[in-house]
C-alpha positions in Angstrom: 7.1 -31.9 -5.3 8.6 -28.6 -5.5 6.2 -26.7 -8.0 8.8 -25.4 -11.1 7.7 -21.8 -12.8 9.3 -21.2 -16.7 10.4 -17.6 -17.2 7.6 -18.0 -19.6 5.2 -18.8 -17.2 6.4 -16.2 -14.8 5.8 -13.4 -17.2 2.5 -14.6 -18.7 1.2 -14.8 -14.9 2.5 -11.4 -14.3 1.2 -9.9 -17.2 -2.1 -11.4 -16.2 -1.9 -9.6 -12.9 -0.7 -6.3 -14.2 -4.0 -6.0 -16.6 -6.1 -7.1 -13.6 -4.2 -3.7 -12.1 -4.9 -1.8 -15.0 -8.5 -3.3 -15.1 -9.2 -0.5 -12.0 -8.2 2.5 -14.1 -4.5 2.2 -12.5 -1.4 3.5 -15.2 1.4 1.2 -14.7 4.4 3.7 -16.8 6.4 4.5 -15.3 6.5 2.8 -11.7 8.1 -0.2 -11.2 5.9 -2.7 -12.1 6.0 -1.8 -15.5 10.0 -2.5 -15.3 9.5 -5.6 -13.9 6.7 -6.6 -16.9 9.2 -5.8 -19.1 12.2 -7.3 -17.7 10.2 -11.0 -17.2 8.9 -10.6 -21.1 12.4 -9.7 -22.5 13.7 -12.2 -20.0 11.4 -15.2 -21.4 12.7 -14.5 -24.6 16.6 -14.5 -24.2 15.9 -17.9 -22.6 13.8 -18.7 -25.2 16.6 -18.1 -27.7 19.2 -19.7 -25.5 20.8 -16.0 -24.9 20.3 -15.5 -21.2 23.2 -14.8 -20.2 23.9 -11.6 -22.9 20.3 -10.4 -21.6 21.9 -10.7 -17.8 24.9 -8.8 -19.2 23.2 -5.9 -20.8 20.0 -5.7 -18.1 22.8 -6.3 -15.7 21.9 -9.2 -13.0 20.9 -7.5 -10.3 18.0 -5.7 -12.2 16.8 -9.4 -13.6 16.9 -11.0 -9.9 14.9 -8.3 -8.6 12.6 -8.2 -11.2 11.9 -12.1 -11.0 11.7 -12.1 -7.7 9.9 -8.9 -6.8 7.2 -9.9 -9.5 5.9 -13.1 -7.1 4.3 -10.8 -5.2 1.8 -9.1 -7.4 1.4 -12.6 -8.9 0.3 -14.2 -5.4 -1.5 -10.8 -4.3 -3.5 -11.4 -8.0 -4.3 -15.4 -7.1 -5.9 -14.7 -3.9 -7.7 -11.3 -4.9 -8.6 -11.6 -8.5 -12.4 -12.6 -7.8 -12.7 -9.4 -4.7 -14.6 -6.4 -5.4 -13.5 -4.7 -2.0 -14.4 -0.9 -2.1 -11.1 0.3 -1.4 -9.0 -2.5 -3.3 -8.3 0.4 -5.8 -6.6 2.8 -3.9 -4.4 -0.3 -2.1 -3.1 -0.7 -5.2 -2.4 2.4 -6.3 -0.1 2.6 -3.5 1.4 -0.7 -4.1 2.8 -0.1 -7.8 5.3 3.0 -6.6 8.1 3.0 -4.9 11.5 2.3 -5.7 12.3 -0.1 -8.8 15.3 -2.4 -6.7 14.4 -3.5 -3.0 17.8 -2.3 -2.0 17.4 0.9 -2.9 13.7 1.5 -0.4 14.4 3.6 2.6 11.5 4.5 5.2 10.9 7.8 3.3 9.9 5.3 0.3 8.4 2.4 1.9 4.8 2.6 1.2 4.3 0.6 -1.4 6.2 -2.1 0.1 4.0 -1.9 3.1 1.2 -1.7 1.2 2.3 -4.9 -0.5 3.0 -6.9 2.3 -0.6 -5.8 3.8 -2.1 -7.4 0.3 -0.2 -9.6 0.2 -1.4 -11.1 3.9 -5.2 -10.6 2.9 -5.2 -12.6 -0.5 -3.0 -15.3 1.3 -6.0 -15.2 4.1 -8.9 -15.5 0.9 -6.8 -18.2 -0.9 -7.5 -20.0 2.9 -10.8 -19.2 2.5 -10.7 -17.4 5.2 -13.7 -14.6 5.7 -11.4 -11.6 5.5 -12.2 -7.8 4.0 -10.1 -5.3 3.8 -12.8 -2.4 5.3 -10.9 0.3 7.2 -9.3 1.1 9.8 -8.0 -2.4 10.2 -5.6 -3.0 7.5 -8.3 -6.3 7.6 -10.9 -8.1 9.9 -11.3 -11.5 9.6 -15.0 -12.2 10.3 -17.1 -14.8 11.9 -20.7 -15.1 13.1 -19.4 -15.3 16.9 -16.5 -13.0 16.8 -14.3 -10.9 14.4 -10.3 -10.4 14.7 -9.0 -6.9 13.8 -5.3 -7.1 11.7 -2.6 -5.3 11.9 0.2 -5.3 9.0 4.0 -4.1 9.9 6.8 -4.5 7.9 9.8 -4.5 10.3 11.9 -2.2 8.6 15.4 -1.1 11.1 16.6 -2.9 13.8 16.5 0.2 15.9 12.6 0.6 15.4 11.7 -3.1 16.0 9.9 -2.2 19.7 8.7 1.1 18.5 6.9 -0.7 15.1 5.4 -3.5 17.9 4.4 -1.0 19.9 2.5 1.1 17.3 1.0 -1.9 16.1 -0.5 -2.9 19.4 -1.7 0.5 20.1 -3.7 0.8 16.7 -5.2 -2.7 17.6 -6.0 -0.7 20.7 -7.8 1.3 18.6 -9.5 -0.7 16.8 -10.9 -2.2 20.0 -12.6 1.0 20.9 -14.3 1.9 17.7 -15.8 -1.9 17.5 -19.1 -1.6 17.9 -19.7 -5.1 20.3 -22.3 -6.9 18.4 -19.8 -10.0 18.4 -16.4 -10.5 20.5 -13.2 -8.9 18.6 -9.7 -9.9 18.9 -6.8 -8.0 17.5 -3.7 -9.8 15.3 -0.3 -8.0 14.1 1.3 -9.4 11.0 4.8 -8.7 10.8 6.9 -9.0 8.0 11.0 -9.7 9.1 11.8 -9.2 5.8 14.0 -6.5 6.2 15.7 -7.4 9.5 17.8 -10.4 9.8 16.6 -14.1 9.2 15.0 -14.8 12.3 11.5 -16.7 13.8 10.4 -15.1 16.8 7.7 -17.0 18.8 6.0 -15.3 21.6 3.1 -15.4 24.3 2.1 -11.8 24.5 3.0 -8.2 23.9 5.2 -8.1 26.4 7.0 -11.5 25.6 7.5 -10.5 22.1 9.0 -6.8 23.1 11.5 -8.4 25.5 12.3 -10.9 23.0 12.8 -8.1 20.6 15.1 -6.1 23.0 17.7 -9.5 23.6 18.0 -10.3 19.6 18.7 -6.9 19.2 21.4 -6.9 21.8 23.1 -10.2 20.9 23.5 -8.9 17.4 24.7 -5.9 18.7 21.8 -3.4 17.9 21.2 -0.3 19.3 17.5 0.2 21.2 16.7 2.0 23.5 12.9 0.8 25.7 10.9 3.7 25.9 7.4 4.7 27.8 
């Protein structure tokens, strides 16, 4: 059964989430997160009072769609992290709430706290799991066991024409990573990508290299521009 959220709901669980924000010392006027509070409260309302569709003509459609549907994030991020005291937990945070108010408007310059959400957003889905997982630098995570610990990666994929260069970074930070370990158990490495921003697509693949050639023939057959380097 599909699991049905009221506007009301929606705004009461993102209100819950933005005072958990605030409950690290975090100001939430004027980034975008405070738009979005607003828009679900004012939104809960009009429906409330049977006038949502003059509030979707005044706030204007687009603003309430992004607002409803960027808002999920924080409220998932807030379900799977509420109960973590990780030491920097803070300062991810602080980076998630800026950026630009409408997705459609985020360019690279201004992707940060995008990026930072999707890298959240992976580690709370991890701890709903129950899965052993921190958030202790440099790994944007490590999930750790008694015999081994995996070292994670986050990338949002943001231009078809940086696909194999994103990859590619990615690996070589898991690189890194491997380095710095300091061998008391076995470590792995993981990258998490977020396609969000590309075309719909489900890429499966084997290995570094599977993944980068895959990379390289959906970007020709939709007719992108790449170029393999190094």
């Amino acid at each position: 059964m599909i699991d049905r959220t009221t506007h009301r709901e929606q705004a009461l669980r993102f209100d819950w989430a933005c005072k958990w924000v605030e409950s690290f010392g975090i100001k939430l006027n004027p980034a975008r997160v405070a738009i979005y509070r607003r828009d679900l409260e004012d939104l809960a309302d009009h429906v409330e009072a049977s006038t949502g569709l003059q509030f979707e003509k005044e706030r204007g459609l687009e603003n309430v769609i992004n607002s409803v549907v960027e808002s999920q994030e924080l409220i998932e991020i807030h379900a799977g992290l509420k109960s973590r005291e990780d030491a920097h937990l803070a300062d991810l945070l602080r980076k998630y709430i800026g950026g630009t108010a409408l997705r459609n408007q985020e360019t690279p310059l201004t992707s940060l706290a995008r990026n930072t959400g999707f890298h959240l957003w992976f580690v709370s889905t991890a701890a709903k799991c129950d899965v052993p997982i921190d958030l202790t630098p440099p790994a944007d995570a490590t999930i750790r066991t008694s015999a081994d610990s995996i070292a994670v990666e986050c990338k949002r994929l943001f231009s078809p024409r940086k696909v194999e260069q994103n990859i590619r970074k990615g690996f070589q930070q898991l690189q890194e990573r491997y380095k710095q370990y300091d061998g008391r158990t076995e470590i792995f490495g993981a990258l998490a990508l977020s396609l969000g921003k590309l075309d719909e697509c489900l890429i499966e693949a084997q290995d570094e290299a599977d993944l980068r050639a895959q990379g390289m023939r959906n970007s020709s057959d939709s007719g992108w521009n790449t170029s393999a380097t190094g």
